[in-house]
C-alpha positions as CSV (number, residue, x, y, z in Angstrom):
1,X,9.8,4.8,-15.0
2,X,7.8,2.4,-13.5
3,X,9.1,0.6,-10.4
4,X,9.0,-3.2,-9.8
5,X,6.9,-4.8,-7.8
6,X,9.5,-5.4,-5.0
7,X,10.4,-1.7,-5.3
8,X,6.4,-1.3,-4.6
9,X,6.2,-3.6,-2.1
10,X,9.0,-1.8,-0.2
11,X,8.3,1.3,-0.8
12,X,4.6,0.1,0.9
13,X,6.0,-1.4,3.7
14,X,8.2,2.0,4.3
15,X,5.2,4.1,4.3
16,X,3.2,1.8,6.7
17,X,5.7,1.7,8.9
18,X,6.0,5.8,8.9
19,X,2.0,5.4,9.3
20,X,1.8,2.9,12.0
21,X,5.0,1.7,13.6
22,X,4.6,-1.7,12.0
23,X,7.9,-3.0,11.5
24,X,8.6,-3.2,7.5
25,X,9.4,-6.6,7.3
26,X,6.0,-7.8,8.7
27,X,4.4,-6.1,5.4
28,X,4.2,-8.6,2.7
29,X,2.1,-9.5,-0.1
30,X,-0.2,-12.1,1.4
31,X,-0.9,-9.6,4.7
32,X,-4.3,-8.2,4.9
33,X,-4.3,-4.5,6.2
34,X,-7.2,-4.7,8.5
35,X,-7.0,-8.7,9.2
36,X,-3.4,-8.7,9.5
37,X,-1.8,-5.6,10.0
38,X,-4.4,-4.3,12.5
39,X,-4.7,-0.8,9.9
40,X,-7.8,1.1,10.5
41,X,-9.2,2.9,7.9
42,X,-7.9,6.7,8.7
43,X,-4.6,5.1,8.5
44,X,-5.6,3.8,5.9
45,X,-6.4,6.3,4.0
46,X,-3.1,8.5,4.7
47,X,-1.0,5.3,3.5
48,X,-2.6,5.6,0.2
49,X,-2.5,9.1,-0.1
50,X,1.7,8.9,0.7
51,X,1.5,6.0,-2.1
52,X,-0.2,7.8,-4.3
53,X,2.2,10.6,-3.9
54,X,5.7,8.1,-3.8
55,X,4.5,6.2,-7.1
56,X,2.8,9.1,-8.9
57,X,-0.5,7.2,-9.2
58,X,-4.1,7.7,-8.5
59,X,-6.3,5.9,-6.5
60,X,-9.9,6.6,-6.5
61,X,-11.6,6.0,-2.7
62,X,-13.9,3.5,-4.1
63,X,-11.1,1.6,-5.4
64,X,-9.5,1.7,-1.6
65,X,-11.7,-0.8,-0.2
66,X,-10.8,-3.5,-2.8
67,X,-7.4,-3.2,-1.8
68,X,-7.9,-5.9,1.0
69,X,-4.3,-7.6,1.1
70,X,-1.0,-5.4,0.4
71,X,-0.3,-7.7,-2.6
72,X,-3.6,-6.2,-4.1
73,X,-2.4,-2.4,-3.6
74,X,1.3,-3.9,-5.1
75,X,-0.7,-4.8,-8.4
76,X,-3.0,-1.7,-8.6
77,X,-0.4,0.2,-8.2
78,X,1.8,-1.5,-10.3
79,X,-1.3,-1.4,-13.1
80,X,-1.9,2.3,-12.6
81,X,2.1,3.4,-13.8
82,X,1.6,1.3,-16.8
């Protein structure tokens, strides 16, 4: 079943805390990664392999680098269960 995208956006904000430290609260929709969030890309890269593996999606690395704000990787990943 696909989850909701608050269910996303929590589940996000869990694994970027795991990743980096950054409290869960601070990571919301309209936060960039890099601009906001301070996330380099190696980090980067591990959050969206965990993602890929919490929401049973897919996402290509060329698709990583449109994923500026963690609203975008809500809807992509919200788009990929469908």
């Amino acid at each position: 079943m696909a989850a909701s995208e608050q269910e996303i956006l929590a589940g996000l904000a869990e694994i970027v805390n795991e990743e980096t430290g950054i409290d869960a609260a601070s990571v919301q929709s309209d936060k960039s990664f890099t601009g906001d969030l301070d996330i380099d890309s190696l980090s980067m890269m591990t959050i969206v392999v965990n993602a890929e593996e919490k929401f049973g999606v897919r996402i290509p690395d060329e698709e990583v680098k449109n994923l500026v704000t963690v609203g975008d990787a809500v809807s992509y990943i919200k788009n990929a269960q469908a």
